[in-house]
Each structure stands twice: as C-alpha cells, then as structure tokens.
N, C-alpha and C positions, 0 to 999 in steps of 0.2 A: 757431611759434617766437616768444618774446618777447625786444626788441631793448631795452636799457635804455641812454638816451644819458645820457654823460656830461659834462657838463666839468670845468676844472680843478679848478675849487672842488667842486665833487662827489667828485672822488676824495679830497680833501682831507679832505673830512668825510663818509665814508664809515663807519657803525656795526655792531656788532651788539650786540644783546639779550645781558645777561649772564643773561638767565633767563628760563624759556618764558612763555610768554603765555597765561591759560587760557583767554580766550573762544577764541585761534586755536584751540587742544588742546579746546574741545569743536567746533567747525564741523568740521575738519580727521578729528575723530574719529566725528563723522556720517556723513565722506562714507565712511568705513573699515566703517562700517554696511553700507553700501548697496551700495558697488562689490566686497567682498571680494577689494580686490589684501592684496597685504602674508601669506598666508598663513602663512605661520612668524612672522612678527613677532605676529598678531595674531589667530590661527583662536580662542587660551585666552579671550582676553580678550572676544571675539565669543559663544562658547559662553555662558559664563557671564553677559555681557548679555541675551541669551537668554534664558537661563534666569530672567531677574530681571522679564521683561515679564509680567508676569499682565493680562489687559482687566479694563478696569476704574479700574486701581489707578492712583495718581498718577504713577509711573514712567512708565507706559504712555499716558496721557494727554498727557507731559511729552517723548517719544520722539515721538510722532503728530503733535503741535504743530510741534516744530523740524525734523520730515520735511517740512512743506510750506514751509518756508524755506529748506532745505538738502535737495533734491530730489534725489538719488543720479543722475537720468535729465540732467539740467543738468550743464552748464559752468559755470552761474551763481548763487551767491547772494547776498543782499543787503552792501552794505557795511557798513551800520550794525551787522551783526554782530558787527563788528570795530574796537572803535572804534582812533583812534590811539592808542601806547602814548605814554602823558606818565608820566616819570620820578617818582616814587614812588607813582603811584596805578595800578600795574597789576598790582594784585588781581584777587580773583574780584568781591568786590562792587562797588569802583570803576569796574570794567570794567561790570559790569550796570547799574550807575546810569549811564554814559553810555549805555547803549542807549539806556535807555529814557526818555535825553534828547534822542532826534533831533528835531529841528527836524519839522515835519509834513507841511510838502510834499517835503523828502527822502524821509521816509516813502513818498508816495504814490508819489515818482517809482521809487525802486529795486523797490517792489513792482511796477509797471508794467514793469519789465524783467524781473523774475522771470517775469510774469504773461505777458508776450511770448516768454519762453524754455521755457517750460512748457506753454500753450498751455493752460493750468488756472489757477483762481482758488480757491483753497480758500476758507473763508468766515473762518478765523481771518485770514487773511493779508488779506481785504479789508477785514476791521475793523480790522486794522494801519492801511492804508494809509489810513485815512481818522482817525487819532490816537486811537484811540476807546481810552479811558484803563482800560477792563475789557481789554481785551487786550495792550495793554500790561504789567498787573500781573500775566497772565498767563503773557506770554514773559518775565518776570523770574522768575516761579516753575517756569518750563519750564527755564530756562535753570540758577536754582541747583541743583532734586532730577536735572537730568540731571550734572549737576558731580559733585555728592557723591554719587551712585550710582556711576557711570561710569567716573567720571577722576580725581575723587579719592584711591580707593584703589592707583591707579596711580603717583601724584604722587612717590613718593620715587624710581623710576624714570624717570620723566620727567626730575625735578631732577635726575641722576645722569648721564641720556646726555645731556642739554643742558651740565653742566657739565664734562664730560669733552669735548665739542667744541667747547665755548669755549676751552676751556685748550689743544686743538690747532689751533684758528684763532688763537688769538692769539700761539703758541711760532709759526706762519709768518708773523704780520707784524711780531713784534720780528725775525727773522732775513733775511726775505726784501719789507717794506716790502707797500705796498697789492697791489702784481705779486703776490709770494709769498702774499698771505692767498688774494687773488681765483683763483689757479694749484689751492688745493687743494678747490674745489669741481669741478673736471674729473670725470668728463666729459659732467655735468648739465648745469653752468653755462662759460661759458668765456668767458674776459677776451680782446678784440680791442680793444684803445685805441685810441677811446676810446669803447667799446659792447660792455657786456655781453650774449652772448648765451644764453639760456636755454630750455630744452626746454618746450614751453608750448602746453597743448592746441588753441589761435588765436595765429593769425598775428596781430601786435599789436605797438606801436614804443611806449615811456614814454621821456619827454624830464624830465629830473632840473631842467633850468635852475636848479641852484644849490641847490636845494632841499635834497640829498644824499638819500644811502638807506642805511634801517635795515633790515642783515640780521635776520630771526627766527628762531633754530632751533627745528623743532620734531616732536616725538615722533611724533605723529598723521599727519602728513604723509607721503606716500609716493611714492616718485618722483622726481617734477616738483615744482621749486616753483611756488609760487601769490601770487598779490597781488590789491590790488583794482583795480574797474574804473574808479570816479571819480579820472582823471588830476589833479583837483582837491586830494585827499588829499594826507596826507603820507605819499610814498611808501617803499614796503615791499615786501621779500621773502622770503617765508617757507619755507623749504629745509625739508627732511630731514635728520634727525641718525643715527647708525649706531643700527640697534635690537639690537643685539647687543653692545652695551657694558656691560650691567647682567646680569651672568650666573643671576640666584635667577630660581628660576622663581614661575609663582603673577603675582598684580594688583601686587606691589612686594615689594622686598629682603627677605628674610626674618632677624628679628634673633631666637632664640628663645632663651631662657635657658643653656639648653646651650651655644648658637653664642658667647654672652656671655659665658661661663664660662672657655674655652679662650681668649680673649683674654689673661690673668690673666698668663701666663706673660713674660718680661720680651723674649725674641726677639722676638713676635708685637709686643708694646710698641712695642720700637723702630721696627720695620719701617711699623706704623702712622705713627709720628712721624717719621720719614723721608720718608714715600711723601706727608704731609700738607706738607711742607717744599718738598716739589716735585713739580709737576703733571705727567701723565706721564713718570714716572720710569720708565726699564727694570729686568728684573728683575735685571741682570747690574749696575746702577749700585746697585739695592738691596744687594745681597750684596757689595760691595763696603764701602758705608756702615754696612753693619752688622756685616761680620767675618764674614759667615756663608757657609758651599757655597752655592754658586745650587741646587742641587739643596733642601736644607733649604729655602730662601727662596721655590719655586715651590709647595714644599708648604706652608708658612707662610701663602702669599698666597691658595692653596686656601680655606685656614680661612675670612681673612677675609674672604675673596668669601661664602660660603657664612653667615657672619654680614650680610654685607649694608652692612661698614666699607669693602671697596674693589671699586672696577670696573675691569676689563683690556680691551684692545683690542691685537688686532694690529696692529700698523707697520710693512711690508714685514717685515727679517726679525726684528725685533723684538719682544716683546711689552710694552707700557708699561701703567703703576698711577695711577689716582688715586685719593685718596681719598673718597669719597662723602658728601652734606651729612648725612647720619646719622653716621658717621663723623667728620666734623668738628666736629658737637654733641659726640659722646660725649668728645672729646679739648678741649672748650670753645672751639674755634677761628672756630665760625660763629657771626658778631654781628649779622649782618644784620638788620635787621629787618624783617619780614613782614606 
C-alpha cells in the first residue's frame, strides 16, 4: 500500500498531466512486455511486438537493452528513466536528452538498486553506471527505435484515452472541488484527508511537504499506479486510464478514405462540432443539439468512431462523446503545439 501525505498546500496545488508522458508510456509499456496482465487491452499489440523482434536487428538489440533496466521479475526500475515532466519540454526527444543528462553518481547509485533488486548486473547496465558515454548514446537509441516501433503507432490512441480522462477528471473537480476529482479514482486510489491511499505493490509512506503532486494518466499502465523511488523528486503518480475508450481496433484510430468520405454529410458535421464544443457530451444531449432521434445520432456517432473522429465511454447509465485530437485537427480546433 502507498500512503501519499498531504498538507494544505499540497491539496492546493494538486495537478494533472494534460497529456501522456512518453518515456512513462515506454517503461510502463516494457513492463506490459514482460508481465502479460492487461490481456484484452493489450494481447494485438503484444502479438505484433512479437512479431517485429527478429535477432539481430536494431529492434531487437533495442528491446534486450531496456529489458535489463526495466526487468519484468522487479518492482524496481531506475528513476532516471523518467525524468520530471517540466512544462513544455516533455517530448519524446526532450524527455531523452534529460536521461541521458543524469548526473553520474545518480547513475551509479540507482543502477546499484536495480543491481540489488535483480541480484544481476547485466554488462550494458554496469557501463551505465559508471557514465561511460558509449552507453549512454546507446540507451538514447534503445530508447527512440523502441518509441517509434512500439508506441508510436499507438500514439493517437494513447492521445485519445488520456484526453478523454482528462476531460472527465476535470468535469469532477469543476463540480465536485479537489474531494470530487480525488473520489473518481476509487477504488484504486482513495482520498482519507489528509493521505491518499493507493494500491501499491510495497508497503511505502511519500510525504508531499508542500511540494504538491502531479497526477500522470497513462495508457501503458495497468492496475496499480506507480511512482518513483527517490522521495527527493518531484513527486508523481502515474495512474491508469480506461483502455476501452478509443473503440478502432488495430495499433490506433483507424481514419481510411471511405470512413472520411461519409463524414461529408452535414448531420455527421454537426454532431462532430457539437460533441468538439463539449467534452463528454451524452448522446441524448447530442440529439437534442442537433434535432436529431437519438436513435440516428447513436448511429451517426457509429460512423465517427469507426473513422477514428470520436471516442465513447460508458458513465453509469450513460454513454458520453469526445472528440479525438484527430478529430480536432480535422475540424482545425487543436493548436497545440508539439
């Protein structure tokens, strides 16, 4: 069980991530390698990994590498994995340039904990630990071809069920205040003021003293959420998001000419610019907005799921709509920059 104290000022400045993290979403997706929980969420996407490892080839070199850092048999991997997320640099590459900027006695020591949790010292991992600058530019190149192999082509589904539980983390604390956000992570997480407690494979207390904490949603994750171990950090927690909010099957949304085509029609139109208007929209608030039967509108929103413009989620008795950042390009609405 992990106990996360708080005080006032902690609840006060209490975060979360408006958007996934990729180094978490490769670690997190390592560990999905090795342990095979998540089956429905993730047997296609396993398969197909699989199927992509030839020996030899840099894939497979690049999988081998971040196996003895991210050990499937451990509780433990390195912090420096993950570095903090600082506001507009957490990219894929941003995020790899701070690895492979750890200081080098962190280096040696988090390897040393690994190397104590493992009871193995692989040889890449002990030239880690000792800054040796060939390995380093190693685990940068392990780290990008397992990115854009991997998790890449998963990325508009990631983006999709991360922003779909951002938008219902945050419809419960405009309504329901920090109580109401921290209520709908039940019955994983669960708010006892002033100490959150969390399902957590060690027993283990994090004391916030002011510092506050950044939720991270993220795709890869399963379960239980996870953080890091240097209490020294800025601390973080990194939850699971529903894997069943991005309905296309396949590594991400499927947008195929065809599925584009049937957009055209002026119903489909609106229901788009509607459902982009407002984040988790019902489909009975749809079909109200738009004049249309709910029965038309559930087929409507069919199409657009199956184009890969919106994602649905049930809400007790509910079902709600967002629109998807594919979606929101296509309708010129996401300005983000990336």
């Amino acid at each position: 069980m992990l106990r996360i104290h708080f005080t006032g000022r902690d609840v006060e400045t209490l975060r979360i991530a408006d958007r996934p993290d990729p180094l978490w979403e490769i670690v997190c997706s390592l560990c999905r390698l090795q342990d095979r929980w998540g089956r429905i969420a993730f047997e296609q996407w396993r398969r197909e990994t699989v199927g992509r490892l030839l020996p030899g080839e840099a894939v497979w070199h690049a999988v081998r590498g971040l196996y003895d850092l991210v050990p499937g048999r451990s509780t433990y991997f390195p912090d420096f994995l993950t570095p903090p997320v600082v506001p507009g640099l957490n990219g894929l590459h941003a995020g790899i340039d701070r690895v492979l900027s750890t200081p080098r006695d962190r280096l040696h020591t988090e390897i040393g904990l690994l190397t104590t949790s493992t009871k193995t010292v692989p040889a890449a991992a002990g030239q880690l630990a000792g800054g040796d600058t060939a390995a380093l530019k190693r685990l940068g190149d392990d780290l990008l071809t397992y990115h854009d192999t991997f998790v890449a082509p998963l990325w508009p589904r990631i983006e999709t069920a991360v922003a779909m539980d951002v938008a219902r983390r945050t419809r419960a604390l405009v309504t329901g205040g920090t109580r109401g956000l921290l209520e709908t992570f039940r019955p994983v997480i669960t708010w006892r003021s002033p100490v959150l407690w969390a399902d957590y494979p060690v027993d283990r207390d994090m004391y916030l003293e002011g510092r506050g904490l950044l939720l991270v949603p993220s795709y890869f994750c399963w379960r239980r959420p996870i953080t890091v171990v240097d209490q020294d950090l800025q601390p973080v927690l990194v939850y699971p998001v529903d894997k069943l909010l991005v309905p296309a099957a396949g590594t991400g949304p499927a947008a195929p000419a065809s599925g584009l085509a049937k957009l055209l029609g002026p119903t489909r139109a609106a229901l788009l610019h509607e459902t982009a208007a407002r984040d988790c929209v019902s489909t009975s608030a749809l079909a109200g907005l738009a004049l249309v039967s709910l029965p038309s509108v559930s087929q409507q929103l069919a199409i657009l799921r199956d184009a890969g413009l919106v994602a649905s989620r049930r809400d007790g008795k509910y079902v709600r709509h967002s629109v998807t950042p594919l979606g929101r390009r296509l309708l010129g609405t996401d300005t983000e920059t990336r």
